[in-house]
N, C-alpha and C positions, 0 to 999 in steps of 0.2 A: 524403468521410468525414473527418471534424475529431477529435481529441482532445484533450482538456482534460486535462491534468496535473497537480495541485493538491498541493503540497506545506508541510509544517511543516517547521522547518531549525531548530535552536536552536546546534549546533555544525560546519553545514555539509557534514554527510556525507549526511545525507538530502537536500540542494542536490546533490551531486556525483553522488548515483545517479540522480537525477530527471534530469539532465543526461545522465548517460549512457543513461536510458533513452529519452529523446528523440532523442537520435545511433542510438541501434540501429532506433529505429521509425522515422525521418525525422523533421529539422526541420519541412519544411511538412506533415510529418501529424500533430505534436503542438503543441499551445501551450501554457508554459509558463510555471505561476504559484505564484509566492510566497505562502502566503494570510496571513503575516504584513502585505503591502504591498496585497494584493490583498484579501483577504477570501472568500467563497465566492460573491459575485456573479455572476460570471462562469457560474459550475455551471452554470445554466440554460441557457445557449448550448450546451451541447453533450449529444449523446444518448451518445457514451461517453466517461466516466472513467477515470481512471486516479489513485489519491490515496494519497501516501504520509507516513506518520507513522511517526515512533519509540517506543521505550518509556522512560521515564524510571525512577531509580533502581528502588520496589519495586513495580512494576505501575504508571508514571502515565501518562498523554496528556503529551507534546510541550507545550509551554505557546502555541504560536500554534493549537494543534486546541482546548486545553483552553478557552481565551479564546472561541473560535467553537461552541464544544460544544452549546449550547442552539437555534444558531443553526440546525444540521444538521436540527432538527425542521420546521420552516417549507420546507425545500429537497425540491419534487415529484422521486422519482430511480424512481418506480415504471417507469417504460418504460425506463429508461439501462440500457447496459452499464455493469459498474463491474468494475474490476482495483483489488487492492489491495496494496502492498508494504510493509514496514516494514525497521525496523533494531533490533536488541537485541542485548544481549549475553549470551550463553548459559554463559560461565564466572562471569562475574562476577557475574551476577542470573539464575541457572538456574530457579530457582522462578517466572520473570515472563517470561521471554524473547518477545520481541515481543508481550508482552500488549493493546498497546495495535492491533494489527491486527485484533488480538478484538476489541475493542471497541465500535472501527469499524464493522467489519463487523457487529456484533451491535444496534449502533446504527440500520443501514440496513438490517437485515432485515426490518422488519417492513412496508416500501414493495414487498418483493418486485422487487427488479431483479433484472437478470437478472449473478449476482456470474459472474468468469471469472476464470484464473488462479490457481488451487487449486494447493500446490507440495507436493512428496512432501517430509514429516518426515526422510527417510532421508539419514544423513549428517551430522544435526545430533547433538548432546549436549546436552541440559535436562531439567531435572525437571518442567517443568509450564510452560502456553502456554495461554492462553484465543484462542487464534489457531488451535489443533487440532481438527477435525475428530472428531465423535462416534467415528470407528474410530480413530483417532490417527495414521493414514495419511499427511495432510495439512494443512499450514495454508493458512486461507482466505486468503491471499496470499504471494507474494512473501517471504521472511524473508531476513535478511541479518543478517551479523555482523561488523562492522567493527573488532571489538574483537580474536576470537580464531581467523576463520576469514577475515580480508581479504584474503588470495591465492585465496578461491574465489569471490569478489563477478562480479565482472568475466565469469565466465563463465558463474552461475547468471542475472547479466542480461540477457544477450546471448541463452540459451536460455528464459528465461522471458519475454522479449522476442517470439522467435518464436511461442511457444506462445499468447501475446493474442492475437497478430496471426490464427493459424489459428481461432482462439476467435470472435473477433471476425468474421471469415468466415464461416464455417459459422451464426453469430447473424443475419448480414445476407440 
């Protein structure tokens, strides 16, 4: 079992969680890709994903996702696992906060894969997330905030680390 890790990075924190989330799951069980340098070629090598984008000021895509945007339509992920994390900032841009893992994910639903990694709302503060879940329970990935909650990063990855991995398991 391979994973493919594919991240946008414009100020190197979505680099540095991608990084750690490779260290929590194994080096040799993830590979790890830039899609600024890499592009989303690679996707197709692998049956599970793992893809991380941020949000930009007031709800935007990451500008290495946004440049590939159109590209995500041509890419078959209908049999893939897919985990999705992002980063936002929930003081600062509360009305948008990791909007862009909505997105994402809303962009790749309609291939029907099999999405994993749902993280419970609770514990955050924002007013609105197109990353939430119809009951508002959860975002359909991973959120992070490196802006106003970065002493809890480190251990929401490390457990929602484990959580793919069990995901991931019980899928195979």
């Amino acid at each position: 079992m391979k994973i493919g890790l594919f991240y946008g990075s414009s100020t190197c924190y979505t680099e540095i969680a991608a990084e750690k989330i490779q260290a929590e799951l194994g080096d040799s069980l993830v590979d790890l890709f830039n899609i600024k340098d890499q592009g989303l070629d690679k996707v197709n090598d692998y049956d599970i994903l793992i893809l991380g984008i941020s949000t930009w000021d007031f709800g935007e895509l990451q500008e290495d996702w946004g440049k590939l945007w159109d590209q995500i339509d041509g890419i078959d992920v209908s049999d893939k696992i897919i985990a999705i994390f992002g980063l936002g900032d929930q003081d600062g841009y509360s009305e948008w906060f990791v909007d862009a893992v909505g997105m994402l994910h809303e962009k790749l639903l309609p291939q029907s894969p099999k999405f994993i990694g749902y993280w419970p709302t609770e514990g955050y503060q924002f007013e609105a997330s197109k990353a939430v879940t119809e009951d508002g329970e959860y975002f359909v990935g991973l959120a992070l905030d490196e802006d106003t909650q970065y002493e809890l990063s480190d251990q929401r990855i490390s457990d929602w680390s484990l959580q793919i991995l069990e995901e991931i398991q019980s899928l195979l």
